[in-house]
Backbone bond lengths (Angstrom), bond angles and torsions (degrees), N, CA, C in turn:
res aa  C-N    CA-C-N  psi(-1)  N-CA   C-N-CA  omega(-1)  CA-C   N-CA-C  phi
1 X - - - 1.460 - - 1.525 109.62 -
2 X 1.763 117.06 105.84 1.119 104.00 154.95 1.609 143.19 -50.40
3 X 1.854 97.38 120.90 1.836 104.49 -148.70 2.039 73.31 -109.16
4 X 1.680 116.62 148.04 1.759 119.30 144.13 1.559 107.26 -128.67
5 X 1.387 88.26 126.31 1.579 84.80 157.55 0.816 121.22 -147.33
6 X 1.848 119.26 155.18 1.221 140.37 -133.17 1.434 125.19 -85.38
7 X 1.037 118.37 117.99 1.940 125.83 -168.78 1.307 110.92 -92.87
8 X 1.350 131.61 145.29 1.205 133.14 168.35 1.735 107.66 -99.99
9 X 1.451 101.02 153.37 1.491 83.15 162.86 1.767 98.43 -113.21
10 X 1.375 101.40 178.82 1.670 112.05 -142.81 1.532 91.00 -116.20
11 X 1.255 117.04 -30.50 1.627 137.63 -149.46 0.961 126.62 -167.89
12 X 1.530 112.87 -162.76 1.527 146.05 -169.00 1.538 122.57 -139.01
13 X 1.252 135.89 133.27 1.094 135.00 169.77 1.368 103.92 -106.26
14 X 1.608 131.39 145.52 1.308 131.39 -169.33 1.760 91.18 -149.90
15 X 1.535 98.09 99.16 1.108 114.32 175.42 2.238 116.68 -111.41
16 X 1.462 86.68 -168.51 1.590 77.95 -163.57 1.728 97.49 -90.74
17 X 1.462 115.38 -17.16 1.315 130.35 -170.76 1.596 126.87 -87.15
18 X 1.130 123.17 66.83 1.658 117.54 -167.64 1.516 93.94 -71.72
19 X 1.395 152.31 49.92 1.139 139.33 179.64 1.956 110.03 -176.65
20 X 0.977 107.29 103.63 1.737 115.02 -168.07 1.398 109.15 -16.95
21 X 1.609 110.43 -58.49 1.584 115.95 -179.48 1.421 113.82 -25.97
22 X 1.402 123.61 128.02 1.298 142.91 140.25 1.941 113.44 99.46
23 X 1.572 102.73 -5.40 1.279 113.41 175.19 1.532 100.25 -45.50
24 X 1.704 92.85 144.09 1.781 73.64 163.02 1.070 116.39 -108.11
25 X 1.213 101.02 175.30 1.884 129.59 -158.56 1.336 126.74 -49.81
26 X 1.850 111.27 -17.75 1.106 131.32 -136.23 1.525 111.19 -170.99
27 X 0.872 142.92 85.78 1.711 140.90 137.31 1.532 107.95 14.92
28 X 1.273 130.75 108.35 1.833 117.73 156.12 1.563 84.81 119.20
29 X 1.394 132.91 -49.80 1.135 138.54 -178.26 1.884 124.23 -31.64
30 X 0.738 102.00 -58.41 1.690 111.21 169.09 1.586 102.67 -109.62
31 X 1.013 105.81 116.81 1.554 113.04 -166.44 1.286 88.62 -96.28
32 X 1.615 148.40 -35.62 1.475 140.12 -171.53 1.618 123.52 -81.17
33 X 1.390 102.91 -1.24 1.146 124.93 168.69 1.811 116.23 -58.52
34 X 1.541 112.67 101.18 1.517 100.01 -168.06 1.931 85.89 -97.54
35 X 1.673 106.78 177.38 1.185 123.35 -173.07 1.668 107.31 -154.01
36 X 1.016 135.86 -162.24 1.476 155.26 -134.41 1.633 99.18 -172.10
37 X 1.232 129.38 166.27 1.655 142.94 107.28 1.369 118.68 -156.88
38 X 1.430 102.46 99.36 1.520 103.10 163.51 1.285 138.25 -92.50
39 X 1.535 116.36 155.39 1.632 102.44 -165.23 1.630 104.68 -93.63
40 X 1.585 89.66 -175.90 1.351 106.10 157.91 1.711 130.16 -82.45
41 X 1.386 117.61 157.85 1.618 106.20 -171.65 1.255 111.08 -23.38
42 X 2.212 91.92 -63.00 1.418 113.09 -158.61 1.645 112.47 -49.30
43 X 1.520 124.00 3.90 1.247 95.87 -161.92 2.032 84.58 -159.83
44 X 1.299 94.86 32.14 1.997 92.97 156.98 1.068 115.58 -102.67
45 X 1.797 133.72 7.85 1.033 120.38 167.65 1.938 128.35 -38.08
46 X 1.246 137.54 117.62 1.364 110.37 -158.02 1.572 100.37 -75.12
47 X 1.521 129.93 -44.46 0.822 109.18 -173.14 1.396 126.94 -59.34
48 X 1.532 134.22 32.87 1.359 137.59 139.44 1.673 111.79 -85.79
49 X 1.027 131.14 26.69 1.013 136.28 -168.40 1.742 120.07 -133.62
50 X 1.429 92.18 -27.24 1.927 113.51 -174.21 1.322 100.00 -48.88
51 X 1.576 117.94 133.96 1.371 127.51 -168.09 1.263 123.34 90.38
52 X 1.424 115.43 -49.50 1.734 127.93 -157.50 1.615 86.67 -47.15
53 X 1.223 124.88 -60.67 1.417 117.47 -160.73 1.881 112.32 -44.55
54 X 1.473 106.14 -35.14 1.356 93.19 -174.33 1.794 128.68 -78.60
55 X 1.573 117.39 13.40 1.110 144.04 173.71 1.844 105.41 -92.94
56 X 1.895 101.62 119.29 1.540 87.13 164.84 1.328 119.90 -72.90
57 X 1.111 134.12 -23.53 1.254 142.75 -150.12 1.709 117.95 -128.73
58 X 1.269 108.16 136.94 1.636 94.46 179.73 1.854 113.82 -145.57
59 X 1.434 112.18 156.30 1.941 108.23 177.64 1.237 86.92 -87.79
60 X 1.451 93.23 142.87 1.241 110.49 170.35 2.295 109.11 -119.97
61 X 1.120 111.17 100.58 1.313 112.60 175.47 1.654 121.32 -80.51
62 X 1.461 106.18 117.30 1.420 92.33 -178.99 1.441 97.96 -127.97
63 X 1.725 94.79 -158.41 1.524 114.86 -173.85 1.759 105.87 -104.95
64 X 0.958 130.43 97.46 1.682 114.60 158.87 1.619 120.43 -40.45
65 X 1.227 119.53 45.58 1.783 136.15 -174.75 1.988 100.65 -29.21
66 X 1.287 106.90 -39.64 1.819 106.57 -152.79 1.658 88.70 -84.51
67 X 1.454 122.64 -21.49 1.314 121.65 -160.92 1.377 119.58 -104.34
68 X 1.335 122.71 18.81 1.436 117.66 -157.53 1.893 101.09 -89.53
69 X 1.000 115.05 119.53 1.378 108.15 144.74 1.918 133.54 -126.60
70 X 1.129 117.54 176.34 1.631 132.19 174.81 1.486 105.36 -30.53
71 X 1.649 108.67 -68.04 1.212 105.47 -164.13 1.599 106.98 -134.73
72 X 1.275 142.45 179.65 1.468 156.87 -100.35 1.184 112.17 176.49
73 X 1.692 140.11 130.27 1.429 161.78 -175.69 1.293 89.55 -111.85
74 X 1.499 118.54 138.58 1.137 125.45 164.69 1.710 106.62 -99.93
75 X 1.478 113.01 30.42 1.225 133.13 175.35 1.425 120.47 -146.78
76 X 1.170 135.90 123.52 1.546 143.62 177.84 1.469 114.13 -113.63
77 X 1.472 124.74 165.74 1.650 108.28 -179.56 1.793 72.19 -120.95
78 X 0.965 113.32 145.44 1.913 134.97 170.52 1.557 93.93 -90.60
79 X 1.526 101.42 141.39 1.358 127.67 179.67 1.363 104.96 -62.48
80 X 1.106 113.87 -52.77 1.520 132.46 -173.54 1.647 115.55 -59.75
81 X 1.158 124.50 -17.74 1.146 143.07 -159.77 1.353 114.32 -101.84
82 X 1.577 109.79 -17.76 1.278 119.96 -165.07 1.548 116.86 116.28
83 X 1.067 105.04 -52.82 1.728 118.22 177.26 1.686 101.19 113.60
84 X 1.349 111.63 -0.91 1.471 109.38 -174.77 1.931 111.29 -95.55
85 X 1.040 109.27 -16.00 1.470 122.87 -159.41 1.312 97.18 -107.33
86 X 1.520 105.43 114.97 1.751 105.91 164.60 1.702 114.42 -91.20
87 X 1.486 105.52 142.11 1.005 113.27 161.07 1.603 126.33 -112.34
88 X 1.603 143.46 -179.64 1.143 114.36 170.47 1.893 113.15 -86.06
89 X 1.053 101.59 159.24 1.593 102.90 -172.34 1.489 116.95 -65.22
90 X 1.179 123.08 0.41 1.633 142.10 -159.02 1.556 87.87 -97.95
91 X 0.923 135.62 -62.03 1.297 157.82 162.30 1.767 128.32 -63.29
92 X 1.195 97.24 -0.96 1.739 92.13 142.43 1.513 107.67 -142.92
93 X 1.895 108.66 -176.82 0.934 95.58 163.24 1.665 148.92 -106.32
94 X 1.276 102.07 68.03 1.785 111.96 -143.62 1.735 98.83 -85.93
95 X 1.131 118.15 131.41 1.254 119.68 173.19 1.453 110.94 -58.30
96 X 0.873 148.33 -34.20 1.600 150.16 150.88 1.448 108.78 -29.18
97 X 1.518 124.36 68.87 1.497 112.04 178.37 1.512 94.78 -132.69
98 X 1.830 120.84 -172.81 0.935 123.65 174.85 1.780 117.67 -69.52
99 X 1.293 97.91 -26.21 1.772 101.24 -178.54 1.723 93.15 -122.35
100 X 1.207 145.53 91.26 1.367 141.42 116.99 1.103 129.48 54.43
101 X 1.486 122.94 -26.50 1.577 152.20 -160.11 0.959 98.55 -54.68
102 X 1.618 138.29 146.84 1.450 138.64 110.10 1.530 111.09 -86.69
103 X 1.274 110.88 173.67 1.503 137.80 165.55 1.466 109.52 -122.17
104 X 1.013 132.39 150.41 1.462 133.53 166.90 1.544 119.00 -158.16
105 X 1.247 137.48 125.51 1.308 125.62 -177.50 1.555 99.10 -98.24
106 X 1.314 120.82 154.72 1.144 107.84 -169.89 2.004 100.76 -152.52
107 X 1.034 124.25 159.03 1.766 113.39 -178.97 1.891 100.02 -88.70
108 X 1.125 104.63 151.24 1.325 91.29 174.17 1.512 109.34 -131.48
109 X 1.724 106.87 111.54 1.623 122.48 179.78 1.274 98.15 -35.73
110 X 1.266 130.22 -77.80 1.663 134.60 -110.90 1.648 106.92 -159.91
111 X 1.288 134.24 150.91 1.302 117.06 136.84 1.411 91.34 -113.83
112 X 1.487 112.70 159.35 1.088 130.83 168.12 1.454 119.82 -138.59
113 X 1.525 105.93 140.48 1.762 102.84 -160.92 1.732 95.46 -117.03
114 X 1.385 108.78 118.43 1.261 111.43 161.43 1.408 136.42 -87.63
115 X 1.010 112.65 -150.76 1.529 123.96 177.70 1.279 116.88 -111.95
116 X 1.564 99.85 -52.08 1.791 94.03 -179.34 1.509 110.61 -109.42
117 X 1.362 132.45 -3.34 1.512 138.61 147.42 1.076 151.14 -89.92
118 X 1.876 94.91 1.63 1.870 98.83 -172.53 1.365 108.01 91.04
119 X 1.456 98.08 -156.19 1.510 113.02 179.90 1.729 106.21 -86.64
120 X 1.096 148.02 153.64 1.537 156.03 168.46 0.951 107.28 -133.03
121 X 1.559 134.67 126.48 1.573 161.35 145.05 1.440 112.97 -57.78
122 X 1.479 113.43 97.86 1.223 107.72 165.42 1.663 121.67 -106.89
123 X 1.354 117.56 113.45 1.547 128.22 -154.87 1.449 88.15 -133.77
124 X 1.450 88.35 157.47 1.890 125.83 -179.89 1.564 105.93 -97.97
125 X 1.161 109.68 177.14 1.570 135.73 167.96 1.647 97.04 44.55
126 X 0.639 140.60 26.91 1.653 145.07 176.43 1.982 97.89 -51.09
127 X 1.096 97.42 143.04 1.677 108.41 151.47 1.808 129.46 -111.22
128 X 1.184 110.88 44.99 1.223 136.77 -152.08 1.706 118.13 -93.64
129 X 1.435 107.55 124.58 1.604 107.37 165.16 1.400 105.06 -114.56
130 X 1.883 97.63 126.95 1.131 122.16 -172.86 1.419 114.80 -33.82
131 X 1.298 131.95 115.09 1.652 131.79 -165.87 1.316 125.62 90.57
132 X 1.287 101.69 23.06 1.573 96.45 -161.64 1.699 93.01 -82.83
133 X 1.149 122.04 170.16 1.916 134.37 -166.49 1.814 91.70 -111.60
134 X 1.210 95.21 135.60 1.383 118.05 -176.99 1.195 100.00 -94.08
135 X 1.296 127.39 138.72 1.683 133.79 132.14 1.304 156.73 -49.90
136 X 1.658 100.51 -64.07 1.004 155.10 -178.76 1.170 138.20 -120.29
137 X 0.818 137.26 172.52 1.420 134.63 166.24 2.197 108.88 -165.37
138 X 0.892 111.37 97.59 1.763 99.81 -172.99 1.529 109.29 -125.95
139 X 1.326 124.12 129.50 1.409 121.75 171.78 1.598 121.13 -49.38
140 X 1.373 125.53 143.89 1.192 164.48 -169.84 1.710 111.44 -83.73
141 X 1.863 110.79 88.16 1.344 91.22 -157.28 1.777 100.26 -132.14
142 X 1.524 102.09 100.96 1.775 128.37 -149.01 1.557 87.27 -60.38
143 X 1.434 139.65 -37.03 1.422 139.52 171.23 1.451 115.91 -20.70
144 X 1.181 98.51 -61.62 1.585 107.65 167.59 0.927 140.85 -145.78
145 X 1.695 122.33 22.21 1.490 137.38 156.67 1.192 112.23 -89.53
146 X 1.582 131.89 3.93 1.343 128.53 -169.73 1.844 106.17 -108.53
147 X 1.119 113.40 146.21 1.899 101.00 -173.30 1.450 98.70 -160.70
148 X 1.237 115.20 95.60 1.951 108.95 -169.95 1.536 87.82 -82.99
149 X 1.015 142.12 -24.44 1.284 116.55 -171.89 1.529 118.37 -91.24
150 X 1.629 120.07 6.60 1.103 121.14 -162.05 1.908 104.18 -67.05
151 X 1.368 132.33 155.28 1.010 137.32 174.25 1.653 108.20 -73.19
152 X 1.257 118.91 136.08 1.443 125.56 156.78 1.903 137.17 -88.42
153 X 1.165 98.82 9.53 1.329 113.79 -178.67 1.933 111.46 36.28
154 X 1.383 121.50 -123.00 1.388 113.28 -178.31 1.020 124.38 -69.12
155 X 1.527 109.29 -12.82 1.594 111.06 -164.71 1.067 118.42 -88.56
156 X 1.105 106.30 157.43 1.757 113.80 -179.77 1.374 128.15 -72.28
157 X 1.434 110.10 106.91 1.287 110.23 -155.59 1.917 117.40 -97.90
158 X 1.027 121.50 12.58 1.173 135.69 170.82 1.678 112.47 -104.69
159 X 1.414 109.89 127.49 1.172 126.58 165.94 1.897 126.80 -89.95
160 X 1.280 109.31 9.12 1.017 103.18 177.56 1.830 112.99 -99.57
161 X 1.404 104.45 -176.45 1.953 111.99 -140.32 1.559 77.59 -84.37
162 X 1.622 107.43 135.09 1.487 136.03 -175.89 1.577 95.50 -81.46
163 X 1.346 137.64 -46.24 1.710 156.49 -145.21 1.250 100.41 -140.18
164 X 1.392 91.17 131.32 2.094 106.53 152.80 1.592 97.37 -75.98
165 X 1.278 103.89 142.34 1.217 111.82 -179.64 1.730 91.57 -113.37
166 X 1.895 112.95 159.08 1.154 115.29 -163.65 1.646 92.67 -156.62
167 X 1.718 108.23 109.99 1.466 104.95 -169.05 1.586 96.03 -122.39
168 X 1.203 125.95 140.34 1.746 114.76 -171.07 1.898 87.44 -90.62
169 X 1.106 102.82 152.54 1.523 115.77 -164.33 1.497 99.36 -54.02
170 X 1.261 113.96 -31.84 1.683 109.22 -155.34 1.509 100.49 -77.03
171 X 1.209 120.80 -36.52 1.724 135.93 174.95 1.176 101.66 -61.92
172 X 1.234 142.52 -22.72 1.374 140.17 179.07 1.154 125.49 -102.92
173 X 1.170 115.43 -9.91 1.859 132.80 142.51 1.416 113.64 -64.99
174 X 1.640 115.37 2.35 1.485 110.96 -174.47 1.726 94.08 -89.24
175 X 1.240 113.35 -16.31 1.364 112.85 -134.45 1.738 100.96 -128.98
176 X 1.813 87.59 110.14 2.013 78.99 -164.93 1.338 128.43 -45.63
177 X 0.972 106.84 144.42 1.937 110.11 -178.95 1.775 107.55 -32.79
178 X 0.961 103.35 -54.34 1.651 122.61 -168.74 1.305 112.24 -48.32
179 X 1.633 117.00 -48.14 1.589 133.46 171.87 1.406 106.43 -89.20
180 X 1.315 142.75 7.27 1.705 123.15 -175.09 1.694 104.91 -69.27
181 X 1.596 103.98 -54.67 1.520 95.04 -162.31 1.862 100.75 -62.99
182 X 1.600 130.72 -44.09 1.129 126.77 -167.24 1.838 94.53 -49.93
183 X 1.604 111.51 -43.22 1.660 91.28 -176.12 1.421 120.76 -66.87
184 X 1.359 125.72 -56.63 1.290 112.70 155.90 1.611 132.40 -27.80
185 X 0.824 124.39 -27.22 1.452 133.02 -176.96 1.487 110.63 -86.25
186 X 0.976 132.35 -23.16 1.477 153.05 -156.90 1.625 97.77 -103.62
187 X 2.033 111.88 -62.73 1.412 108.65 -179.00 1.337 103.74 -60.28
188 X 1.323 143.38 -61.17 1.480 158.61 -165.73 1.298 116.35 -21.36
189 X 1.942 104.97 -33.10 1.482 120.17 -158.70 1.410 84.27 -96.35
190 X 1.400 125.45 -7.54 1.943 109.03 -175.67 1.341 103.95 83.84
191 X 1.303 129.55 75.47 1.778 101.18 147.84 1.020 147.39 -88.51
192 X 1.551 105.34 49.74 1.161 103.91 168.83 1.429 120.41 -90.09
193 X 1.597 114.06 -171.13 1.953 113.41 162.75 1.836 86.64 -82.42
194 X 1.408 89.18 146.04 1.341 117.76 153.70 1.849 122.42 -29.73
195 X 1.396 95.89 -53.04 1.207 121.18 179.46 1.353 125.93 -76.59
196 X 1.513 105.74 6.42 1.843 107.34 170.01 1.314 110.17 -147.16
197 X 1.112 93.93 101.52 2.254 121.01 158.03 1.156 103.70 -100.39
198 X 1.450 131.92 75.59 1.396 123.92 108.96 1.052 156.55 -71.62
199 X 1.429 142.78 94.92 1.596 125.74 -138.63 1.361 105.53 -91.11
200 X 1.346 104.95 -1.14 1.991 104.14 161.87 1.439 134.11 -80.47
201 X 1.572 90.15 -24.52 1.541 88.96 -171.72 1.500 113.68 -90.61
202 X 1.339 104.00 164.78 1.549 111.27 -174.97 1.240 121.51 -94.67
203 X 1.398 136.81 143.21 1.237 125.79 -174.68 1.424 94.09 -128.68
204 X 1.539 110.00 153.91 1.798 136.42 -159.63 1.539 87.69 -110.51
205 X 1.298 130.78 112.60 1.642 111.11 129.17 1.135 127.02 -140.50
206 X 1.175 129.47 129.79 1.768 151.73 -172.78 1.874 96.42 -79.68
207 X 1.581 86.58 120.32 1.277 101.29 166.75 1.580 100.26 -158.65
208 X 1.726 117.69 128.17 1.187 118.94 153.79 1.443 101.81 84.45
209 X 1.694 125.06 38.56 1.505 119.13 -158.24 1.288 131.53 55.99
210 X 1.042 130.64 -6.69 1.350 143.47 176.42 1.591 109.47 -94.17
211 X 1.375 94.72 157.27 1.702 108.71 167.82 1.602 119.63 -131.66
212 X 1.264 102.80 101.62 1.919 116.97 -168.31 1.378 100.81 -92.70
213 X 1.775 116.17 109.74 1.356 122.47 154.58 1.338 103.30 -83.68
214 X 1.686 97.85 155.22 2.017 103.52 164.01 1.379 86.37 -163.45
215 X 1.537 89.48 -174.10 1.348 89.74 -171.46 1.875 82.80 -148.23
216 X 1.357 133.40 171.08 1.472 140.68 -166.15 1.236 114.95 -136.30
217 X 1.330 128.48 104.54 1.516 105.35 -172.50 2.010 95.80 -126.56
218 X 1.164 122.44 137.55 1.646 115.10 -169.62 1.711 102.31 49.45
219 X 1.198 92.55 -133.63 2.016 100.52 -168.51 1.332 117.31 -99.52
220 X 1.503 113.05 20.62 1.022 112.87 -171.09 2.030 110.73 -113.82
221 X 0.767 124.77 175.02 1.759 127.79 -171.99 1.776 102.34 -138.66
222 X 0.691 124.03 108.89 1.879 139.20 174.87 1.506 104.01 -85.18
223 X 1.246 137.43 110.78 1.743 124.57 153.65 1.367 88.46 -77.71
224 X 1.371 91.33 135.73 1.349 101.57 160.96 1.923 124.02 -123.78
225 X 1.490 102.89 24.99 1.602 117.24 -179.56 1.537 90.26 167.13
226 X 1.599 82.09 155.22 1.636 98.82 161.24 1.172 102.83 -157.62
227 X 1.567 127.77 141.65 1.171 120.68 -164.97 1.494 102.86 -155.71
228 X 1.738 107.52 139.50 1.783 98.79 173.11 1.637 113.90 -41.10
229 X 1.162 100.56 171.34 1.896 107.30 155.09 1.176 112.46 -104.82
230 X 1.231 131.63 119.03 1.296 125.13 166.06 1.470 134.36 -68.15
């Protein structure tokens, strides 16, 4: 018997990315990646919060908001894969599922308790589009969520930089001191699909108010502009 029941969301995610392009793939992945999450009224009480600070690490449950549709493939093609190869959807992690969900583990800097927002989570390595709706929120507990030997099946199991990245100094004066290495770290991983090597074409991605063209040719990453957003 089809059973639904009803979720609240808790929050806000306030990331550098209002636009899917170039997120990465993966939670933990760009570790310089800073983030936000603030709640809702119903839920700045701090004492829901007592302790959280003494955890480095925390799950973060959200909503895939940009991805929702009617109905569900019990098959997805993975970016990584090419885009040609289906796998079943149980088995990756494609926002195209029956429930919307992400998971994300994420480090968590700070809580900080304001005045006019409550408490705010400020955490690293996020895989986050700016606004995304929180769920959850649950501590990070390496005792027995941690498993170095666990198998990774198709996925790509290395976190290190895919591209030399190549920024001409003056483009990198666009880009506050504070965010350069998180942007570099972000292009490095490639955002592109799998499925497009053109070393002519240009690629758009908005991060942090800005708008970063480049272009990719072999292993290397070219900016080729950076420009406010208006």
């Amino acid at each position: 018997m089809q059973q639904e029941i009803p979720m609240k969301i808790l929050g806000h995610i306030h990331s550098e990315f209002p636009e899917k392009f170039g997120i990465p793939r993966q939670s933990g992945i760009v570790k310089d990646l800073k983030a936000t999450i603030s709640f809702e009224p119903e839920y700045q009480n701090p004492d829901a919060f007592r302790g959280l600070e003494g955890f480095s690490h925390i799950w973060v449950l959200w909503l895939f908001s940009k991805a929702m549709r009617e109905s569900w493939s019990p098959t997805v093609r993975p970016p990584r894969l090419g885009g040609n190869t289906r796998m079943g959807v149980f088995a990756t992690r494609s926002p195209y599922r029956p429930n919307p969900i992400g998971l994300s583990c994420v480090q968590l800097e700070r809580v900080e308790y304001t005045e006019q927002n409550g408490p705010v989570l400020h955490i690293c390595g996020g895989d986050f589009l700016d606004g995304t709706p929180v769920l959850d929120i649950k501590p990070y507990l390496a005792y027995v969520e941690s498993h170095p030997n666990a198998f990774g099946g198709f996925a790509l199991q290395s976190t290190e930089p895919i591209l030399q990245v190549e920024i001409p100094p003056a483009f990198l004066e666009l880009v506050p001191k504070e965010k350069r290495q998180a942007l570099i770290s972000v292009l490095a991983q490639d955002p592109r699909p799998a499925y497009q090597n053109d070393p002519e074409r240009i690629y758009g991605l908005s991060f942090a108010g800005l708008e970063i063209h480049f272009t990719v040719s072999e292993q290397t990453l070219f900016v080729k502009s950076v420009e406010k957003v208006k």
